[in-house]
C-alpha atoms as one frame of an Amber mdcrd trajectory, in Angstrom:
protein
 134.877 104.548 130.805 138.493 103.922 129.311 138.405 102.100 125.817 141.658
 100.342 125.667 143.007  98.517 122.629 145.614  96.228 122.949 147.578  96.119
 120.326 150.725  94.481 118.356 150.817  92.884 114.911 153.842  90.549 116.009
 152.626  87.366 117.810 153.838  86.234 120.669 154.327  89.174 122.599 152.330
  88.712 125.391 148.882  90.550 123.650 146.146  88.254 125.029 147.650  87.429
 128.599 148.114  91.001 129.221 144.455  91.645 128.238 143.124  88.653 130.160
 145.391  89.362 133.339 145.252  93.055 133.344 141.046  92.872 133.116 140.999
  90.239 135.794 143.600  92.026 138.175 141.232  95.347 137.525 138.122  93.538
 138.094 139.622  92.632 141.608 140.675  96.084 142.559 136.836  96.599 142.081
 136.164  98.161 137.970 133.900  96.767 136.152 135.707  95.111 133.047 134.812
  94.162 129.663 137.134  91.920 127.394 136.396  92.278 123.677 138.172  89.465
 121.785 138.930  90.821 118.578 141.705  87.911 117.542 140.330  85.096 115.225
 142.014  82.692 116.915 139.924  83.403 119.361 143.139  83.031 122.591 141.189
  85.824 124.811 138.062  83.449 124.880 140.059  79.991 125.440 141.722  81.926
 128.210 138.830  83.001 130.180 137.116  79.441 129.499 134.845  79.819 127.289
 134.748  77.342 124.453 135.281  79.155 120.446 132.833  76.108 119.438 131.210
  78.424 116.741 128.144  77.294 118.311 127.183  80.219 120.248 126.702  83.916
 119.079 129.825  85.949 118.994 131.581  88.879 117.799 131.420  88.008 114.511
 127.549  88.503 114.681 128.015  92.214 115.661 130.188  93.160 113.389 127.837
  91.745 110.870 124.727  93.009 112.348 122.950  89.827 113.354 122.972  90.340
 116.849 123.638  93.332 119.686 126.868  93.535 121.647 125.168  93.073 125.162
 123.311  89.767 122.953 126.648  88.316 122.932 128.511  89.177 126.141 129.061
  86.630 128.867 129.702  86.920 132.267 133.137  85.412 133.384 133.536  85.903
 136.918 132.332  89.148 139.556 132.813  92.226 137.683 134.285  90.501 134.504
 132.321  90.221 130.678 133.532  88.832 127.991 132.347  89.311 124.090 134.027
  86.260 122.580 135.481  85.524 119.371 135.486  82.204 117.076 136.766  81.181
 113.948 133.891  83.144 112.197 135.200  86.042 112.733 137.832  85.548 110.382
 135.604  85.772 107.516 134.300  89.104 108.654 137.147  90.693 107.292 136.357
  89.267 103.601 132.291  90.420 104.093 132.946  93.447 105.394 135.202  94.273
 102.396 132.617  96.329 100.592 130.816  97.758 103.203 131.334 101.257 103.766
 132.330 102.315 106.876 133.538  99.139 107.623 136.025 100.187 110.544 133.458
 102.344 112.421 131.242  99.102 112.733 132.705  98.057 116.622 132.484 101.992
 117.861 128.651 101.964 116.791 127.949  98.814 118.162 129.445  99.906 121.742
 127.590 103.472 121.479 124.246 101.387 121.525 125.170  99.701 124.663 124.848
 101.848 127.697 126.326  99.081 130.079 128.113 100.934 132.245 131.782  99.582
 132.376 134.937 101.054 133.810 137.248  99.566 131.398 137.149  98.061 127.769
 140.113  95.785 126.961 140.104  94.574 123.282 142.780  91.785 122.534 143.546
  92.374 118.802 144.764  89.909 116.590 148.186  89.854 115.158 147.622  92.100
 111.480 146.390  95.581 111.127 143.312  94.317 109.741 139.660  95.290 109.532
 139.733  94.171 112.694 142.505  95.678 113.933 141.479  99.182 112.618 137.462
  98.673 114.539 139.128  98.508 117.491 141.637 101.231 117.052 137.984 103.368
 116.081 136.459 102.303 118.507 139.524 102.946 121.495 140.426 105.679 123.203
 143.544 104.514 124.092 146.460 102.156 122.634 148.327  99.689 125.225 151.329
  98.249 123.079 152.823  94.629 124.790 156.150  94.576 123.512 159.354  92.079
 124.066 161.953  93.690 124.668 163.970  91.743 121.462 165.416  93.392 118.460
 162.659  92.092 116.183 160.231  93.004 117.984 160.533  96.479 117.926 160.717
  96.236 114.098 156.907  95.809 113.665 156.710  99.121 115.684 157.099 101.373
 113.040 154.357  99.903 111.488 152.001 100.050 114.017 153.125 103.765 115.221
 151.792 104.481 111.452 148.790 102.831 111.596 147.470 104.593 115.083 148.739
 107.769 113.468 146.710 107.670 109.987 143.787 106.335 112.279 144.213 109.373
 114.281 144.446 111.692 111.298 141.496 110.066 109.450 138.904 108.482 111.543
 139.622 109.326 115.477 141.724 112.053 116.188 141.363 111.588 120.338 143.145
 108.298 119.589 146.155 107.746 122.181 149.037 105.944 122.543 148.691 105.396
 126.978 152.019 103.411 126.964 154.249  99.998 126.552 154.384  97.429 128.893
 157.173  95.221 128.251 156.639  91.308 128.590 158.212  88.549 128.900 161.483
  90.914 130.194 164.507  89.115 131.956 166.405  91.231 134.370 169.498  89.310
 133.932 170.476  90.234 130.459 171.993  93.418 129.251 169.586  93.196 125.730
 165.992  93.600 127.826 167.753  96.806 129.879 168.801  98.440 126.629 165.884
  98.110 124.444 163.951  99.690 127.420 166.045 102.810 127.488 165.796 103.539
 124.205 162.285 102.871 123.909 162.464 105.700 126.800 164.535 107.624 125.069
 162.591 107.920 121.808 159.723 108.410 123.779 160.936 111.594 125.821 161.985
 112.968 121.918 158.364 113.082 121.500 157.518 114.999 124.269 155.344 118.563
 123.206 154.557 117.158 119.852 151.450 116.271 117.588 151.914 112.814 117.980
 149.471 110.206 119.164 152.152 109.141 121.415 153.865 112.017 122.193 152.626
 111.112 126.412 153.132 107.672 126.028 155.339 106.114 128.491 156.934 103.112
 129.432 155.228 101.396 132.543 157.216 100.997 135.746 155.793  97.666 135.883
 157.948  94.901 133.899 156.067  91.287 132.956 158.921  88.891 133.910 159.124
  85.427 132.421 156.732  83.000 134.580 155.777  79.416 133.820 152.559  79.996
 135.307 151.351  82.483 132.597 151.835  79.747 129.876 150.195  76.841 132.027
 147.644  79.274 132.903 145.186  79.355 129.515 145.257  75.577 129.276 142.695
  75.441 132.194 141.046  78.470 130.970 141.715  80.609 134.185 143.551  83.670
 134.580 146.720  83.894 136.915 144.739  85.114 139.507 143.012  81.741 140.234
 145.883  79.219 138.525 148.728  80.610 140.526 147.684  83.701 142.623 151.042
  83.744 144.570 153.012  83.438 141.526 155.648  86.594 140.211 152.964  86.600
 137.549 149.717  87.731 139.121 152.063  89.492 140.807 152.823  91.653 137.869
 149.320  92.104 136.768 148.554  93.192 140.019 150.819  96.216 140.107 150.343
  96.901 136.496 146.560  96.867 136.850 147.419  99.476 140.039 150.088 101.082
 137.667 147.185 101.784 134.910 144.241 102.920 137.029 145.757 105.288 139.233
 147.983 106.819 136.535 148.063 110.429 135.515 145.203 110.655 133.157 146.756
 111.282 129.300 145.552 114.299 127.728 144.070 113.446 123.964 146.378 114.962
 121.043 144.250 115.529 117.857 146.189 115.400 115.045 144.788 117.550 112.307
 145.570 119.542 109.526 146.254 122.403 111.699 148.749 120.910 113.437 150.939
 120.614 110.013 154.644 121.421 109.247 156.312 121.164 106.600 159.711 119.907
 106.677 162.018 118.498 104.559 163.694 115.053 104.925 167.208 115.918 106.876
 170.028 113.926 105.142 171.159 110.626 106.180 174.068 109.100 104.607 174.132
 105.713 104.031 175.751 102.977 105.704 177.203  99.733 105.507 176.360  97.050
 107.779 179.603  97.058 109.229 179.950 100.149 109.794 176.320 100.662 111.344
 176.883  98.309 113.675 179.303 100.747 115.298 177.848 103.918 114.316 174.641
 105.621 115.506 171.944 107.130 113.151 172.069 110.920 113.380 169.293 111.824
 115.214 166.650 114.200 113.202 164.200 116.396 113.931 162.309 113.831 115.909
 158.128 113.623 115.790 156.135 112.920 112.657 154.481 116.371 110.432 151.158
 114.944 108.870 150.261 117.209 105.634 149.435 113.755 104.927 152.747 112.294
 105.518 154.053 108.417 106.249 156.178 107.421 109.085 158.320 104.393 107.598
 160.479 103.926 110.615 159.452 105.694 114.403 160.764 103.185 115.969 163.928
 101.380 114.124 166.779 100.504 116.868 169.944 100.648 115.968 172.188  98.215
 118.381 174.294 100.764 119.845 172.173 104.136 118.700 169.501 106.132 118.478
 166.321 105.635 117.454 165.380 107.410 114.422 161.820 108.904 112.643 162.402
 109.078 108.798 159.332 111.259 107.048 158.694 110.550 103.255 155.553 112.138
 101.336 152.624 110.235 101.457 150.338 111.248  98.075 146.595 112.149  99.639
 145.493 109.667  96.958 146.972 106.647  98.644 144.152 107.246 101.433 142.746
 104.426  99.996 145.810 102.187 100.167 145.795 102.791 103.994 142.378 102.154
 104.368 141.041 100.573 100.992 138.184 101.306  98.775 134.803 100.245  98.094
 136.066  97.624  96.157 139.076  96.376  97.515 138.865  96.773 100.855 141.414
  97.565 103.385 145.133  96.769 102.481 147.250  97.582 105.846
């Protein structure tokens, strides 16, 4: 069984129809599928149909122990589940603030289900959360939906971090499997460039102790379609709204794209796996003048001894993108993943 999180702390980015779409165009090649709705807001359940009416049991009541995950799961169509989410589940991250081990809650709950399932899809809210970080636990893998927009690969850096320190801390199999860009428009020059240097950083991680040192870019690009917007009013996927549309089109080949890929090898990251480096030199830059002028590249790859990545992914508009290491004290584990007290603060 694949445990796939899906994963971006921007909204908008095509998250929840890439988890709803991809499951259902999986489901019809065949694999059982299971979508875990991990977002609040509760999209992944509207999507499928299923009404967030806080009248029914849900996630929430797993992760607070009222009820078992296979208590809560719903059947959507042949060879598609669904555990939903409501508005409940938003004050699970406030009650779980002081339990201890808070973020292995979701991975327990799914090792006392022996459901056989081919694939877990969890649609993750937009934070690195409570939430967020059960689901990284619990995963075995990282999908990251991206546009392919300047801003959006700003939040990258962040979330490169935060499946690295999860790695490092509480699951070191943890994976980034790859980036599927959504939302992409062939026609402009922007969407063509921010793909190549996603490649490019990626390939500059090649060989190393990185959570996503295998990750790739998938062949298969989500174009713009109407369909996908219209689709989670009616609470269908594009499969039954618009089967002939470029959209379930998409799905279709990256649902092929995804289960007969070349299986990822897991990359522990671990103490023994530290270097020590020191921070190469960077001089600084105006605006102006970094507009035309590429960050020098460094050593590229992250050394944990426990260290922070503040920028893996930063794009420069005609450059490079750069990794910048600064030391992260061991005390400020708790900053990452919060205390008895405070709780998580990521």
């Amino acid at each position: 069984m694949r445990r796939i999180a899906i994963i971006n702390q921007k909204g908008g980015v095509g998250k929840t129809t890439t988890t709803v779409n991809l499951g259902a165009a999986l489901a019809r090649r065949g694999r059982r599928v299971c979508v875990i709705d991990m977002d609040p807001q509760a999209h992944a359940t509207t999507h499928l149909g299923v009404e967030p009416d806080g009248q029914h049991p849900s996630l929430y009541h797993v992760l607070v122990g009222q009820q078992q995950i296979q208590q809560v799961r719903r059947t959507i169509a042949e060879r598609l589940w669904l555990v939903p989410a409501d508005l409940d589940l938003a004050a699970a991250e406030v009650e779980l603030a002081g339990v201890v081990g808070r973020e292995v809650i979701l991975r327990e709950a799914l090792h006392n289900d022996d459901t056989p399932f081919d694939y877990l899809l969890m649609d993750c809210g937009p934070s690195l959360g409570v939430l967020t970080l059960n689901a990284l636990a619990a995963a075995d893998e990282v999908l990251i939906p991206l546009q392919p927009h300047f801003l959006a690969l700003h939040g990258l850096s962040k979330l490169l971090e935060t499946t690295a320190l999860v790695a490092r801390r509480i699951h070191p199999a943890l994976k980034v499997t790859g980036i599927v860009i959504c939302l992409f428009d062939a026609s402009t020059r922007l969407a063509h460039e921010v793909v190549a240097d996603l490649q490019a950083f990626l390939e500059r991680c090649r060989g190393q102790s990185l959570p996503w040192s295998s990750a790739r870019v998938f062949a298969t690009k989500i174009r713009r379609n109407i369909k996908l917007a219209e689709c989670p009013s009616h609470g269908q996927t594009i499969f039954t709204y618009a089967p002939k549309s470029p959209g379930a089109a998409d799905y279709a080949a990256l649902a092929e794209e995804l289960d007969q890929g070349v299986t990822i090898a897991p990359v522990v990251i671990g103490p023994s796996t530290a270097v020590a480096l020191e921070k190469p030199e960077v001089p600084s830059m105006g605006i102006e003048q970094s507009r035309t002028q590429s960050m020098p590249d460094t050593t590229g790859g992250i050394i944990w001894g426990p260290v922070r990545l503040s920028e893996a992914a930063e794009m420069v508009p005609h450059g490079q993108m750069s990794a910048e290491r600064s030391a992260l004290p061991a005390e400020d584990a708790a900053a990452v993943f919060g205390s008895e007290e405070t709780g998580p603060i990521v």
